[in-house]
Structure formats: C-alpha cells, structure tokens
N, C-alpha and C positions, 0 to 999 in steps of 0.2 A: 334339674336340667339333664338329659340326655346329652350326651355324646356320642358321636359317630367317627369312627375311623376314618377316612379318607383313603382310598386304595387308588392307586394309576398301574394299570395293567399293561401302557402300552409304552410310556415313555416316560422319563425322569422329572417329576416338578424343580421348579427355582426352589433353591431350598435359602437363599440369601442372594446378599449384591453387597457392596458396596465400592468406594473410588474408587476405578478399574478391574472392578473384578467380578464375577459371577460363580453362587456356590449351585450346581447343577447334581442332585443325587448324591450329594457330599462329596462330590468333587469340584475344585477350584481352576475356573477359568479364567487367565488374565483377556483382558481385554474385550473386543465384539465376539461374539459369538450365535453360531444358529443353533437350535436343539428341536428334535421333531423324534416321531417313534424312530428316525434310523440312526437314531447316537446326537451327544455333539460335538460340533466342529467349531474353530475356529472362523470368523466369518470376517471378510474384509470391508465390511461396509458396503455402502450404495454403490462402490462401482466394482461392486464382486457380486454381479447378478446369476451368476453360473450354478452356484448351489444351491439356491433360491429356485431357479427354475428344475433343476433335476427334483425336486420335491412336488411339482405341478403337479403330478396323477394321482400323489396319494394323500392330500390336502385339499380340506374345501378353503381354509381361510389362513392367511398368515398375517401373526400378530409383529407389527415393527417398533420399535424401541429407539427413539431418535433421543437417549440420554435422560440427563435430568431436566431439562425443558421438551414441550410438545414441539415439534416444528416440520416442516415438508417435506416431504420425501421427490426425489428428485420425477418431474411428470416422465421422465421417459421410464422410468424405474416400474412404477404402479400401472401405463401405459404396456407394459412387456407381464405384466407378472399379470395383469388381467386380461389382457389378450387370452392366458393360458388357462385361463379358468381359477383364476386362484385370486377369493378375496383377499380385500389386503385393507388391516384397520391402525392406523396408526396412532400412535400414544408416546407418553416419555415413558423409558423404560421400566421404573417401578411400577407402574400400572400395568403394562404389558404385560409382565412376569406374573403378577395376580392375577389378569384375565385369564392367562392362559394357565396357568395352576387350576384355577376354578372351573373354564371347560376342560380341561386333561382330565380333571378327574371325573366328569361325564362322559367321558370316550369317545370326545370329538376329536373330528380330521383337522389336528391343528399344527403348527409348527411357530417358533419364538426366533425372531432374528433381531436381536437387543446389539446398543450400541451402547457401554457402560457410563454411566453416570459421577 
C-alpha cells in the first residue's frame, strides 16, 4: 500500500477534539471556536455571527459544528451567512472537523466554525 502525505498549505487541520476542547495545528482550544486560512479564533456560537461573516469573501463554504449531536442552526443565522454567498453545511462537530480536514487538504475556500462536543 502506498502512502501519501497530506500537506495544507493554507490553514491548520483539526488535529483532535475532545469534551470542550479542540487540538488545531497542535494547539489547544477550549471551547467553540472558528478556524479558516486567517488563524483561529475563539468563536461564540450562533449569536456571534460577526466573524462568520467578515470571512464571506474569501470562502465558498462554511462547515458548522452543532457538538456531539446534528441539530439546527438557528434560520436567521444560515439566512444571513447565505444572503452573503457563503455556503453553509451543517453537521455535529466530529464530522465537521473531518470534512473539513479532507477538503483543506484539497485547497478548498473553506472555514470550520465547531461548537465542542
């Protein structure tokens, strides 16, 4: 079997998770956080839409992370953030983090706004 490296040239993969925490590039984030090629941030959930949208121009799609269960993202939320051109796929966070590992490392416009599990 072949192996392949996996190289991200633009931004940090999930490198772990667990209860409240997120390991990003071998650094440890407590709590929600966003991550996209401009670094990450600490993220305050669904009603801290501010940083979410300042990422609008340089994302086709953002991946949301509603924890250890799938569940809805609030309609005015997905309503605002597609308004602005920016897909939006939601998932419980472990899944999020691997989707978005998996396109990161094809060099998609993608950004992770997970809510820890």
């Amino acid at each position: 079997m072949k192996l392949t490296e996996v190289n991200y040239s633009d931004a940090l993969p999930v490198d772990g998770y667990g209860e409240g925490f997120f390991r990003i590039g071998g650094e440890v984030f407590q709590g929600s956080v966003l991550t996209s090629v401009k670094g990450t941030v600490p993220w305050g959930g669904y009603d801290d839409p501010a940083p979410l949208m300042a990422l609008a121009d340089q994302i086709d799609v953002l991946f949301i992370g509603t924890g250890a269960e799938i569940a809805h993202i609030p309609a005015a939320l997905r309503s605002t953030l597609e308004g602005a051109g920016v897909g939006v796929e939601v998932m419980n966070s472990p899944a999020a983090c691997r989707t978005y590992n998996v396109l990161l490392s094809e060099g998609r416009r993608i950004a992770l706004a997970v809510l820890p599990v």
